[in-house]
C-alpha positions in Angstrom: 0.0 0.0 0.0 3.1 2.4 0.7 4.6 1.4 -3.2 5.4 4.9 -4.8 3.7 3.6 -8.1 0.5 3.6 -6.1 0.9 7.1 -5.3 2.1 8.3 -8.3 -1.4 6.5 -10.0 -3.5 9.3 -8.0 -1.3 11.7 -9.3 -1.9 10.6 -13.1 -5.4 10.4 -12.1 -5.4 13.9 -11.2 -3.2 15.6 -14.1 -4.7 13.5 -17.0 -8.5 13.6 -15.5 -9.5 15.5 -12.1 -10.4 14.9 -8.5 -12.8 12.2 -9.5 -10.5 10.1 -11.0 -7.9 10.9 -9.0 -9.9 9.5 -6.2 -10.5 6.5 -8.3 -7.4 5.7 -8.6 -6.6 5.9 -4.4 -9.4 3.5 -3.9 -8.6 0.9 -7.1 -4.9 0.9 -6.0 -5.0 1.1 -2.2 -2.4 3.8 -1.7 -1.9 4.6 2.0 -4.3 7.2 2.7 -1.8 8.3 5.4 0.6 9.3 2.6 -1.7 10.7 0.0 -1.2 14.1 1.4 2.1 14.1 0.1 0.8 13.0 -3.1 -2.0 16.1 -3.1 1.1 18.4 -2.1 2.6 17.8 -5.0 -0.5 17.8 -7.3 -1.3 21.5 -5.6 2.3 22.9 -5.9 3.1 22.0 -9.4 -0.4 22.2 -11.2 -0.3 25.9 -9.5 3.2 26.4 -10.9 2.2 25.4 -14.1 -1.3 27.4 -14.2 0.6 30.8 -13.3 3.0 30.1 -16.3 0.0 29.5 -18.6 -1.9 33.2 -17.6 1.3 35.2 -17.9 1.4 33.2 -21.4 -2.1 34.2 -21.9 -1.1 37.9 -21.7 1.7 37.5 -24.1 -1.0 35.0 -26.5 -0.1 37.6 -29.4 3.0 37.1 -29.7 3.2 33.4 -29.0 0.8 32.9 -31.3 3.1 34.4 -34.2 5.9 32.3 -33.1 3.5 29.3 -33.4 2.6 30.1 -37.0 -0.8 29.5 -35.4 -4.1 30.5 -37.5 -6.2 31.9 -34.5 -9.6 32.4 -36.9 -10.7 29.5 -35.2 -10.9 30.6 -32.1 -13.2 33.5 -33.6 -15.6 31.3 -34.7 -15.6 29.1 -31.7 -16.4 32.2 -29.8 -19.1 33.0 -31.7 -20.5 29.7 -31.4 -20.2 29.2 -28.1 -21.3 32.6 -27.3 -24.9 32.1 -29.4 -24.9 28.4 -27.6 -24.9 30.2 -24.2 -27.2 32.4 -24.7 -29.6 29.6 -26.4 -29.9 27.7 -23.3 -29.2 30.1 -20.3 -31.7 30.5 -17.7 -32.5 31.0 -14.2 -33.0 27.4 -12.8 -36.4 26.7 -10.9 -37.1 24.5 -8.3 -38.2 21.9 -10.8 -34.4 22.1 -12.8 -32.5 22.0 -9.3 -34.8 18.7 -8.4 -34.1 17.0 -11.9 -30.6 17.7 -11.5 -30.6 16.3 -8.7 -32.6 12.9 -9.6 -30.1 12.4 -12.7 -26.9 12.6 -10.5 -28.0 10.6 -7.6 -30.1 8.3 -10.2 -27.1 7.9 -12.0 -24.1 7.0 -9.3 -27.5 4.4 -7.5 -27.1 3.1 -10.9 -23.5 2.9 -11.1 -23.3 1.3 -7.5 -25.9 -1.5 -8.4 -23.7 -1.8 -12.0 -20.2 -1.9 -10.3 -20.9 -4.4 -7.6 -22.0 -7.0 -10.3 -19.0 -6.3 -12.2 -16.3 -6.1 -9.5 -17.8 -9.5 -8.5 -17.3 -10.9 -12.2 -14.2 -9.5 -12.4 -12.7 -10.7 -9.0 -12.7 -14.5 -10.2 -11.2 -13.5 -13.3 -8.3 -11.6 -12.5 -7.6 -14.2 -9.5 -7.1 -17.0 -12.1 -4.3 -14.7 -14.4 -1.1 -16.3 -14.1 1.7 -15.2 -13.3 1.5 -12.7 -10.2 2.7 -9.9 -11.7 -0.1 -10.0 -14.9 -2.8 -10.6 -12.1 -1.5 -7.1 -10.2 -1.5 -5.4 -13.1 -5.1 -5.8 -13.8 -6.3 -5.5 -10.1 -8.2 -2.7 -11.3 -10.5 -5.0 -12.9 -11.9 -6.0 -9.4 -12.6 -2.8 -8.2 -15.9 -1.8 -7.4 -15.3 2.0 -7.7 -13.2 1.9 -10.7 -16.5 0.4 -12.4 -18.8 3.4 -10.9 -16.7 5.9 -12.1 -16.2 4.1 -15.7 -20.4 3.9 -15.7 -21.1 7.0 -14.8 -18.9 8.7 -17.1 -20.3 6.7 -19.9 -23.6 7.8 -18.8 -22.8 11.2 -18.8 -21.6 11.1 -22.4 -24.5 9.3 -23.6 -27.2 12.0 -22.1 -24.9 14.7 -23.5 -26.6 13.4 -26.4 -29.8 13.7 -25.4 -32.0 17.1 -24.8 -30.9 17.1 -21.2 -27.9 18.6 -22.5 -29.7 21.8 -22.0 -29.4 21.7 -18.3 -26.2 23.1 -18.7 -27.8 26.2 -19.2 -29.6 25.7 -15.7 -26.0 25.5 -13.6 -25.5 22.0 -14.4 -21.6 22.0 -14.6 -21.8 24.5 -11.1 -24.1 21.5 -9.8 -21.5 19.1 -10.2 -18.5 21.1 -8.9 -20.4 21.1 -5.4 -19.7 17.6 -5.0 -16.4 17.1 -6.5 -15.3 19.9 -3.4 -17.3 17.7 -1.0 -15.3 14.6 -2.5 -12.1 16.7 -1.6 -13.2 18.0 1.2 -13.6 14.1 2.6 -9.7 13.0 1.4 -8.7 16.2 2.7 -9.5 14.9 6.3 -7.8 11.7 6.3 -4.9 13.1 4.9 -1.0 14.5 7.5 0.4 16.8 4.4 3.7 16.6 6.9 4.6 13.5 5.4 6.0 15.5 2.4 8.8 16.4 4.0 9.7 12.5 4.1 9.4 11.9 1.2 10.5 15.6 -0.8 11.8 13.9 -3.6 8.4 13.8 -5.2 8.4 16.9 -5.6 11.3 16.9 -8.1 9.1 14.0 -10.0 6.1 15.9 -10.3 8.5 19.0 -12.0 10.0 16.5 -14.1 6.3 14.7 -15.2 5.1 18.3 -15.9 8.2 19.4 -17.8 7.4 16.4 -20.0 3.6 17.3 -20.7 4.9 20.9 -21.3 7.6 20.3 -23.7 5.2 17.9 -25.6 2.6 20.2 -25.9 4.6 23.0 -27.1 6.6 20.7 -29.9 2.8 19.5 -31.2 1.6 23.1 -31.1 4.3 24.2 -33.3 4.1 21.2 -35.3 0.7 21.8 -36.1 0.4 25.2 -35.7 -2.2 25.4 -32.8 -3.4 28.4 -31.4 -1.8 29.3 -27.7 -5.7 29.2 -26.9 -5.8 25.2 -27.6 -2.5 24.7 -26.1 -3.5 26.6 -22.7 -7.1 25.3 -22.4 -6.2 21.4 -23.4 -3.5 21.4 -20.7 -5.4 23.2 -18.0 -8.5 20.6 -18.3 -6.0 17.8 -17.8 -3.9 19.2 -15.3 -6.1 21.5 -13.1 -9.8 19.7 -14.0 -13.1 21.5 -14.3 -12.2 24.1 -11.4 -9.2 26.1 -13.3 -9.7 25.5 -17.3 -12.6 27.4 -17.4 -10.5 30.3 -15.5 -8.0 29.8 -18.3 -10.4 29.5 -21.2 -12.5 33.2 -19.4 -9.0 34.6 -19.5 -8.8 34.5 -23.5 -12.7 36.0 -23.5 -15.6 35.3 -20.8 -18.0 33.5 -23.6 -15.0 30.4 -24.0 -15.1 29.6 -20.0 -17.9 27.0 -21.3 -15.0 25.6 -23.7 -13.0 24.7 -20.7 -15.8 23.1 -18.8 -16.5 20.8 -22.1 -12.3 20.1 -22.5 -12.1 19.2 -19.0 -15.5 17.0 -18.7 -13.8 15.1 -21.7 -10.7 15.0 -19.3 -12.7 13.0 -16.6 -13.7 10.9 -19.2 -10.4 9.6 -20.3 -8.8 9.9 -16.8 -9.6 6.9 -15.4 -8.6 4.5 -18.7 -5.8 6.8 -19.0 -4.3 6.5 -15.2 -4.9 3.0 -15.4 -2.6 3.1 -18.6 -0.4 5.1 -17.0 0.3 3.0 -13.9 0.6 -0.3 -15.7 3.7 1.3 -16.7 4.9 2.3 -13.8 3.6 -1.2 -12.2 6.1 -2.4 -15.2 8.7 0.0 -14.1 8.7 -0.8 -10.7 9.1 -4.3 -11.4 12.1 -3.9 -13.4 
């Protein structure tokens, strides 16, 4: 429970995803919830670092733009587009949207708990007959109950974005949400001793390096394809910083694309489960080396 790896997968969770997954990730691998402070420290310091470089950027978009070769027409259309979409489907929500909201997201994760203990079951007797030992750890995710009520929830989600009770976005459904992923926080938060860092401050230095990695790579593709700074700096914050700082970002470029980071990161928290898991089976392979 105290292997590195572990702590790292909440990490990936977290910069490829959000909170959600990164919680998803503490529960499927069992890191010691003792030591995940250390693990948040890190997330908080250099996400934050990372953030302030990407709004002094934004004030300097112009010129990094022109260095990009970037085409930024694009983004005038997309604001236009989002701008009429807001205004399509903006409203003050009544009693009758706050209870509906409420009946699809508790409907949704009753769902999801019925679905995922059914699964976890299946799975359990599967991944306990995998041979050798180290194939059978690397799919332990398979038998976890939470990893398959966050997978069916997120699908859900994407399927009624789909549907027209997409236009409850209009009545605060993204703010409705964000409630309970600071509750979900709020609960780690108090089982966490963030003085643990200090045994451990080496982390720190891989969390700079990780980041340096998805910077570099970023950058190199943006010029490559000659990406606006917009793209570059939205994309990255709805990885790295989740639904509560890409919309920031995305207002910074012009108030009407703050919905654009919302959508970027929600597609985040869609991939940031299957993508941790990725993510750690590496580092499970690593490790093992």
């Amino acid at each position: 429970a105290d292997a590195v790896w572990r702590g790292l997968s909440t990490l990936a969770g977290s910069w490829i995803g959000g909170g959600a997954n990164q919680t998803a990730m503490l529960e499927v691998y069992g890191y010691n919830q003792a030591l995940y402070g250390g693990m948040v420290f890190v997330d908080i310091v250099i996400a934050n670092l990372w953030m302030a470089i990407i709004l002094i950027g934004i004030g300097k978009s112009e010129k990094i733009d022109k260095w990009l070769g970037a085409d930024t027409s694009a983004i005038e259309a997309l604001k236009e587009k989002v701008s009429n979409y807001t205004q399509q489907v903006s409203r003050n929500p009544s009693l009758t949207d706050l209870m509906i909201l409420a009946a699809i997201a508790f409907g949704t994760v009753g769902f999801a708990h019925f679905g995922a203990g059914y699964l976890s079951a299946f799975f359990t007797d599967f991944v306990n007959g995998l041979t050798p030992g180290l194939t059978r750890n690397l799919f332990t995710f398979l038998s976890s109950s939470f990893f398959w009520m966050i997978s069916i929830t997120t699908v859900i989600g994407i399927i009624l974005s789909y549907t027209k009770l997409r236009t409850y976005e209009g009545a605060g459904a993204s703010k409705f949400g964000s409630v309970f992923i600071y509750i979900l926080v709020a609960t780690i938060g108090m089982k966490m001793d963030l003085m643990l860092i200090f045994d451990n401050w080496q982390l720190i230095i891989i969390g700079a390096v990780w980041m340096s990695i998805h910077a570099g790579l970023l950058i190199l593709v943006a010029k490559l394809i000659k990406a606006p700074f917009f793209f570059l700096a939205v994309g990255s914050q709805a990885n790295v910083g989740g639904a509560a700082s890409a919309p920031i970002v995305a207002s910074a470029f012009h108030p009407s694309l703050a919905t654009v980071g919302v959508l970027l990161a929600v597609f985040g928290y869609a991939i940031g489960t299957i993508g941790a898991v990725a993510c750690t089976f590496l580092m499970q392979l690593a490790a093992a080396g």
